[in-house]
C-alpha positions in Angstrom: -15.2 237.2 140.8 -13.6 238.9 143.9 -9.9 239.5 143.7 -8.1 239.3 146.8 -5.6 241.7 147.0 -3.9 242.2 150.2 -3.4 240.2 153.6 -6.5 241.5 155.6 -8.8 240.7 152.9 -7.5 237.1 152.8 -7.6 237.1 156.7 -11.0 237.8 157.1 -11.6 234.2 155.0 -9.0 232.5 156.2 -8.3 232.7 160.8 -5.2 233.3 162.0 -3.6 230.1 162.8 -2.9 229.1 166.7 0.5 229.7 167.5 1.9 226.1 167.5 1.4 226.4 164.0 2.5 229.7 163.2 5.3 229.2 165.4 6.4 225.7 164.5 9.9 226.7 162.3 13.1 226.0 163.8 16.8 226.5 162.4 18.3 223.1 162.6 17.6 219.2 161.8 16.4 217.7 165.4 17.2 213.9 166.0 13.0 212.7 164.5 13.7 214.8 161.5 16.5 213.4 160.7 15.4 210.4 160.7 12.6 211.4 158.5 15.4 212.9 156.2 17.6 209.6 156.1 14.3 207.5 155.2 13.4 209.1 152.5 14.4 209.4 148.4 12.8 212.2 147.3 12.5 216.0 147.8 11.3 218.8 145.7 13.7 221.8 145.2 12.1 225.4 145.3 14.4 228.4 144.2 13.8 231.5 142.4 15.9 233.5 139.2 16.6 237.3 140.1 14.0 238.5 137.9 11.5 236.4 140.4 10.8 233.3 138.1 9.8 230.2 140.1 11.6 226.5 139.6 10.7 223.4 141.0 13.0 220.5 140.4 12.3 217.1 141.8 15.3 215.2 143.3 15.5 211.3 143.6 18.3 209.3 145.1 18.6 206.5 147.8 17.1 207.4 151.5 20.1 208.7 153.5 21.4 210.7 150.6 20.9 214.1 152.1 23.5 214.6 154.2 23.1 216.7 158.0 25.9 218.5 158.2 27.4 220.9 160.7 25.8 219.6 164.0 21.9 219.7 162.4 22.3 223.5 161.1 23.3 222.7 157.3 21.9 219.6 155.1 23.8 218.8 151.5 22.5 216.7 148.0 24.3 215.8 145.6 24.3 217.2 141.9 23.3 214.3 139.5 22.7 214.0 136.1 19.7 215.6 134.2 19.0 217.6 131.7 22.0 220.1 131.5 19.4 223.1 131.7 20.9 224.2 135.3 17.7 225.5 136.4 18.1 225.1 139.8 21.6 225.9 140.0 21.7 229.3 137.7 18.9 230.2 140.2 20.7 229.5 143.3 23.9 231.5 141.6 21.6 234.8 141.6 19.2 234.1 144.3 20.0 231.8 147.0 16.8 231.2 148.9 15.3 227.7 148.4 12.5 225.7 149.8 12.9 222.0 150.4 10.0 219.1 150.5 10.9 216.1 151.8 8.4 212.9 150.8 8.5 209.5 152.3 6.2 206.6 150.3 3.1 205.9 152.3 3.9 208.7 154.4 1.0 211.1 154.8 3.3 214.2 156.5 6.1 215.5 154.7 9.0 217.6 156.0 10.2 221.8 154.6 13.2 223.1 154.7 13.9 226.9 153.8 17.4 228.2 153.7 20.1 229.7 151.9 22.0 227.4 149.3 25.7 227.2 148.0 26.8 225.1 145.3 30.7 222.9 145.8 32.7 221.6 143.4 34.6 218.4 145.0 33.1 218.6 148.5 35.4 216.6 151.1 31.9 214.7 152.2 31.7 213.7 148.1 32.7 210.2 149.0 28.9 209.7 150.7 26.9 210.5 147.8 28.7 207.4 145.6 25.7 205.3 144.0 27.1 202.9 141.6 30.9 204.1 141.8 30.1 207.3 140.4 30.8 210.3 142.5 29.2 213.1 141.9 31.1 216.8 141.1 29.0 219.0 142.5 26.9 219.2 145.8 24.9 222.1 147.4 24.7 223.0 150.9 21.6 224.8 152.4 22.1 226.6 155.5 18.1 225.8 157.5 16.8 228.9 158.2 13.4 226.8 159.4 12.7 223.5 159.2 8.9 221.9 159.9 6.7 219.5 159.4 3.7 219.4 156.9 0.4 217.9 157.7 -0.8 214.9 156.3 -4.5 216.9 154.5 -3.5 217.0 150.7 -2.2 213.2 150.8 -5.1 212.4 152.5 -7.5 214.3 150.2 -5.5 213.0 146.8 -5.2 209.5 148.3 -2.1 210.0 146.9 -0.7 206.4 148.0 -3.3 204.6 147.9 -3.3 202.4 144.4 -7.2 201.8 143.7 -7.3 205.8 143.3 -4.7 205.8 140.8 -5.5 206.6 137.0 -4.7 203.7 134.4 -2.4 203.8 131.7 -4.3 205.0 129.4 -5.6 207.7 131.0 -2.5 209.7 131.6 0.0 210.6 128.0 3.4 209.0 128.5 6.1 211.9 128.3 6.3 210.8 124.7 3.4 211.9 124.0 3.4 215.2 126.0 6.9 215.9 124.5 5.2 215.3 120.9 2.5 217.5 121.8 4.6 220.6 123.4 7.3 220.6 120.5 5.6 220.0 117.6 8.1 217.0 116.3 7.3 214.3 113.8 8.9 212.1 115.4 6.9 209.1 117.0 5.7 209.1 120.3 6.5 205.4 120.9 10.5 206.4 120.0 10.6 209.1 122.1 9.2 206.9 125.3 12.2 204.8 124.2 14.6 207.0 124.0 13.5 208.3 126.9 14.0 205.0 129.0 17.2 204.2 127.6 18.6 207.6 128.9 17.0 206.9 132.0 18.6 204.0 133.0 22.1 204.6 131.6 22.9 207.5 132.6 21.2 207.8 135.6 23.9 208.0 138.3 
């Protein structure tokens, strides 16, 4: 099969796109995105190690929990527990270009963010990211080098909201079962899916 293998190549499949697209990017939160931004819980997190390995992390918290600092040119998140692997963050330390996606539920359009990312110990906006008295430590601020807005064509084309397309139970492994089958273990997949939980709700926040 053809390889494509520079930009002409792909732009004689694929037009040019008309300039409100290709010129859609600006470098600061106006007052509908951040609206967008304050409705919704979940965001993707993009960044990329200095040998040029790719990380996406998803981030969950309570709409309004990304912050829009520094009159619409900066946003903030707050660190939270997970897995103690510090993808994202080791990343950020040696390369710190990241890409944001911003998802509402039943929302068909999403929002991106690109920019340049700074990790904070004890920022003096720490007191907004409290969920359940616990305040987080660290917190990362991206500097919006363009914002936009995403069409709606992949929700609409995975009906990605829409419950009669989704799979049942049994047709998707629980991470117990995909953990069981990456790492080999004896261990039952029923008691990892219960570990799993537990750890999930208790140390969640």
């Amino acid at each position: 099969m053809p390889e494509i293998t520079d930009l002409a190549a792909l732009r004689a499949i694929v037009a040019d796109p008309p300039p409100f697209i290709a010129e859609k990017g600006i470098d600061h939160v106006d007052a509908e995105s951040r609206r967008f931004l304050e409705a919704s819980p979940f965001f993707l997190l993009a960044t990329t190690g200095a040998d040029g390995t790719v990380d996406v992390s998803p981030r969950g918290d309570p709409g309004g929990q990304v912050l829009v600092l520094d009159d619409g040119k900066s946003v903030a998140f707050a660190d939270r527990p997970g897995n103690h692997r510090l993808d994202s963050f080791r990343n950020i330390l040696e390369h710190p270009r990241v890409g944001m996606l911003f998802l509402v539920p039943g929302r068909e359009h999403t929002l991106r963010i690109n920019g340049h990312a700074r990790i904070f110990e004890d920022p003096p906006f720490a007191a907004d990211f409290v969920v359940k008295g616990k305040t987080p430590r660290l917190a990362v601020v991206v500097e919006i080098e363009e914002l936009f807005l995403h069409c709606a064509k992949a929700f609409l084309r995975s009906s990605l909201w829409d419950p009669s397309s989704w799979p049942s139970g049994d047709d998707v492994p629980s991470a117990g079962r995909i953990a069981k089958s990456q790492s080999g273990t004896h261990v039952p997949a029923a008691a990892i899916d219960a570990a799993l939980s537990v750890d999930a709700r208790t140390n969640r926040y």
